[in-house]
C-alpha positions as CSV (number, residue, x, y, z in Angstrom):
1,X,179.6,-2.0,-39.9
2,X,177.9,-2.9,-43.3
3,X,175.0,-1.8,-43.6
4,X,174.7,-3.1,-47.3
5,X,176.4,-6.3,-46.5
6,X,173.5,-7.0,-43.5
7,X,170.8,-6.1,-45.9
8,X,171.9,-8.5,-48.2
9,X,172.9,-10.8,-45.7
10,X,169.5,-10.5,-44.0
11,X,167.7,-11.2,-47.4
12,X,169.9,-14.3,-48.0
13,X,169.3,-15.8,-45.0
14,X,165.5,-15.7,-44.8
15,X,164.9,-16.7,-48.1
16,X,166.9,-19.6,-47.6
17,X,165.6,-20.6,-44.3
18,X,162.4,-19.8,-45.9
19,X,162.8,-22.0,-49.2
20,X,163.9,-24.8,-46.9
21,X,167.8,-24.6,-45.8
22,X,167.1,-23.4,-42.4
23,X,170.7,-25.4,-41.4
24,X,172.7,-23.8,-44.0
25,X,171.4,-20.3,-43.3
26,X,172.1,-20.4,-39.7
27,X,175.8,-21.8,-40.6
28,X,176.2,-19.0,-43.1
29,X,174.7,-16.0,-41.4
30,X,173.8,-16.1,-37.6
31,X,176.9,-15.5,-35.2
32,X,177.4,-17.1,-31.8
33,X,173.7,-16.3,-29.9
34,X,170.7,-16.1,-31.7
35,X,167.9,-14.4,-29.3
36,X,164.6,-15.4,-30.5
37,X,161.6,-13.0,-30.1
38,X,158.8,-14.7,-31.3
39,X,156.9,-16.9,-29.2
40,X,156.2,-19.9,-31.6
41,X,159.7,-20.1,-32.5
42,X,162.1,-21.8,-29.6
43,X,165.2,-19.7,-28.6
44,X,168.6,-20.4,-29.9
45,X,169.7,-21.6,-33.6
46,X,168.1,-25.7,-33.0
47,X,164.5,-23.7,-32.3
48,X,165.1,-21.9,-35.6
49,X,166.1,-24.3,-37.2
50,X,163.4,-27.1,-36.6
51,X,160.5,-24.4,-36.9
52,X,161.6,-23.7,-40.6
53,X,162.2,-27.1,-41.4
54,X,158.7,-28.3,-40.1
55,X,157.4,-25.2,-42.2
56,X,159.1,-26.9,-45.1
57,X,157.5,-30.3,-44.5
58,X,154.0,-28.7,-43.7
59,X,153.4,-26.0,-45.9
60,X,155.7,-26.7,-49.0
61,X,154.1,-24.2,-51.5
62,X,154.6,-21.3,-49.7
63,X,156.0,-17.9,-51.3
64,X,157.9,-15.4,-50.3
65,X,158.3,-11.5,-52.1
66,X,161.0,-9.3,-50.1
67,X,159.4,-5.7,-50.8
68,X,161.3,-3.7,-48.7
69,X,164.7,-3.5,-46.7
70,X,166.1,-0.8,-44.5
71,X,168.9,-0.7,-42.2
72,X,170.1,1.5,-39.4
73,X,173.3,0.5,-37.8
74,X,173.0,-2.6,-36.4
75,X,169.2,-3.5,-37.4
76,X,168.2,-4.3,-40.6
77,X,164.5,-4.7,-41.5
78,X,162.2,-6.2,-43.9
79,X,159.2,-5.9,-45.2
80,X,157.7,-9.5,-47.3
81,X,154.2,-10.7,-49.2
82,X,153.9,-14.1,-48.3
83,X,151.1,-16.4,-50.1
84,X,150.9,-20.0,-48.2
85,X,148.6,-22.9,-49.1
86,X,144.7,-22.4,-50.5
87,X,146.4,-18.8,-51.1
88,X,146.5,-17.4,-47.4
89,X,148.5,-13.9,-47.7
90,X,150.3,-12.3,-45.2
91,X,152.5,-9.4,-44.7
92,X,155.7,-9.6,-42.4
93,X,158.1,-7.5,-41.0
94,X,161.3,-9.1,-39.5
95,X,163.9,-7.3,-37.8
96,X,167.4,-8.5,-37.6
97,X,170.3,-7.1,-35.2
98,X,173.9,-8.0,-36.4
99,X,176.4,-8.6,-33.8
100,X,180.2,-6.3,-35.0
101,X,181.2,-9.6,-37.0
102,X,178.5,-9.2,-39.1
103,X,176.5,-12.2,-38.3
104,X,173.0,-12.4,-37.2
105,X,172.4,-12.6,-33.1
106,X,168.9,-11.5,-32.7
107,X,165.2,-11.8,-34.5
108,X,161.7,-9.9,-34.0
109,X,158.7,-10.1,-36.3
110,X,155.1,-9.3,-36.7
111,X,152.6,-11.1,-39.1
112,X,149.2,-9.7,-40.4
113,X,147.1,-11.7,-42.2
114,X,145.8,-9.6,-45.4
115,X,142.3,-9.8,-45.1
116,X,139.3,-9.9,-48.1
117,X,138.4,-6.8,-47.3
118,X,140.0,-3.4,-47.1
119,X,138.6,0.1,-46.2
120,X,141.0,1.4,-49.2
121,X,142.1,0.0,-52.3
122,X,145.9,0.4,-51.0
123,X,147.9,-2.8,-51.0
124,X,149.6,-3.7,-47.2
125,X,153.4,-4.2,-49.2
């Protein structure tokens, strides 16, 4: 296993799902299964694929900031600033497993919304 490689790996392939090659980053990363675990996005590679690629159609001047990465054998997570149209921020985490060829085979997330106001001056990234 490579833990590196699946960090970079991982970063590759949601910024360029993200920037809107959701095809191409399923061909390049993602193995033979791809277990979904967020319920707004179908199971499989297709459901992947056609969420990003409405995202692209729908909201094309969205950002993306990868501020963190950390991996433990198989998982890999990270840790992104996202800014999407009349400049809606949100943090993410995504989690990635990596099957023993290296490729992606399973996804988990959660999304906060940054709000206006804060109880500290501490950024959420």
């Amino acid at each position: 296993m490579n833990i590196k490689q699946n960090k970079e790996n991982a970063i590759s392939f949601y910024k360029m799902a993200y920037e809107g090659n959701p095809r191409e980053a399923v061909k390049k990363y993602v193995g033979s299964e791809y277990i979904q675990h967020n319920p707004d996005v179908a199971n499989g590679t297709e459901g992947f694929i056609a969420y990003f690629e409405r995202m692209k159609v729908e909201y094309p001047e969205k950002s993306i900031e990868f501020v963190r990465c950390i991996s433990e054998g198989d998982l890999v997570a990270l840790h992104t600033y996202q800014i999407w149209p009349d400049n809606d921020q949100y943090i993410t985490m995504d989690f990635f497993r990596f099957d023993e060829n290296g490729k992606i085979c399973e996804h988990w997330d959660s999304i906060q919304q940054i709000p206006e106001k804060s109880a500290n001056a501490n950024k959420m990234y």
